[in-house]
N, C-alpha and C positions, 0 to 999 in steps of 0.2 A: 923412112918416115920417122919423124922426131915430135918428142910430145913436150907437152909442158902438164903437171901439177903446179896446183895452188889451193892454198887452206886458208880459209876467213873462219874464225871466233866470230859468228854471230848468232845474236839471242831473238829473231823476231816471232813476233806472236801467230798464231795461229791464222793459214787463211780463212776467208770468211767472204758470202756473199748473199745479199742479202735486198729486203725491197729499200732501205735507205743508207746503204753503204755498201763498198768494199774492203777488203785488204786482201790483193793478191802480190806475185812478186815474179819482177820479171829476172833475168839473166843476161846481160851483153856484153859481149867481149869482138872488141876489134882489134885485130891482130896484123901489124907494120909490119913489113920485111924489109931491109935495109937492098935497094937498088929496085925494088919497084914500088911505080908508081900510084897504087893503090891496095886499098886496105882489106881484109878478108872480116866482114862483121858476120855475127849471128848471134840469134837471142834463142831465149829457151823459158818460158815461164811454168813457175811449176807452185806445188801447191804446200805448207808446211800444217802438217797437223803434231802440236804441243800435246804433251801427254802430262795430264797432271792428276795428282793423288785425290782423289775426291773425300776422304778423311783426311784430309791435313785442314780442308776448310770445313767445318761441322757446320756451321753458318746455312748451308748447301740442302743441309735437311731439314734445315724449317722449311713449313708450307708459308706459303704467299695468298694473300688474297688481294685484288681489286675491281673494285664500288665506283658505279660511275651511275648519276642521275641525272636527267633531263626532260623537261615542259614542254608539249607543243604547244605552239600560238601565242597570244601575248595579251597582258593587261586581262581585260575582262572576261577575250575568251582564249583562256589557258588552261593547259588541261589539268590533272593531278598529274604531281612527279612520276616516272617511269623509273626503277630504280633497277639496275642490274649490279648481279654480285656473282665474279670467278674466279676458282679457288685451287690452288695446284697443291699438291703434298709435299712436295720438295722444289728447290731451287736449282739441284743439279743431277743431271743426266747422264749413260752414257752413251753411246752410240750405238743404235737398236733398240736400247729401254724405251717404251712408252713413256707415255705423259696422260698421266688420268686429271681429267680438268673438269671437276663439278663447276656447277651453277644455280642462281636464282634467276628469278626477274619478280620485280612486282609492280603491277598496274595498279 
């Protein structure tokens, strides 16, 4: 039995799945042999997790907040604004860390 190596230099980002996208990545290699008539294919998909310095971006440790307000009903019978406000400590995580996510709301 005879093998084949092969090496790609590739830089893709992390997988990811999610409620409105993906990035996964697949693998296909179809494999000729010179006097037959058909091809040996196979795929292999797999998963790439990026490791990145989470102090190289300080950015990551501000917290975040977002405010979002909204009226039921309309014109005269409208209600007062409903105001929701939530608020996270930081922007970056790492895998196992919690997420502590206060909140408001005001009627």
């Amino acid at each position: 039995s005879s093998g084949i190596n092969a090496e790609w230099s590739l830089r893709p980002g992390s997988s990811f799945l999610g409620n409105f996208g993906r990035i996964s990545y697949l693998l296909r290699a179809n494999v000729h042999r010179s006097g037959l008539h058909f091809a040996t294919k196979q795929a292999l998909p797999f998963s790439v997790v990026e490791i990145k310095d989470l102090n190289m971006l300080p950015s990551l440790n501000e917290g975040k907040t977002k405010c979002k307000e909204e009226s039921a009903g309309k014109l005269c019978c409208a209600s007062r604004p409903v105001v929701a406000e939530l608020t996270i400590n930081k922007q970056g995580f790492v895998s196992g860390e919690h997420i502590l996510v206060s909140g408001t709301v005001h009627n």
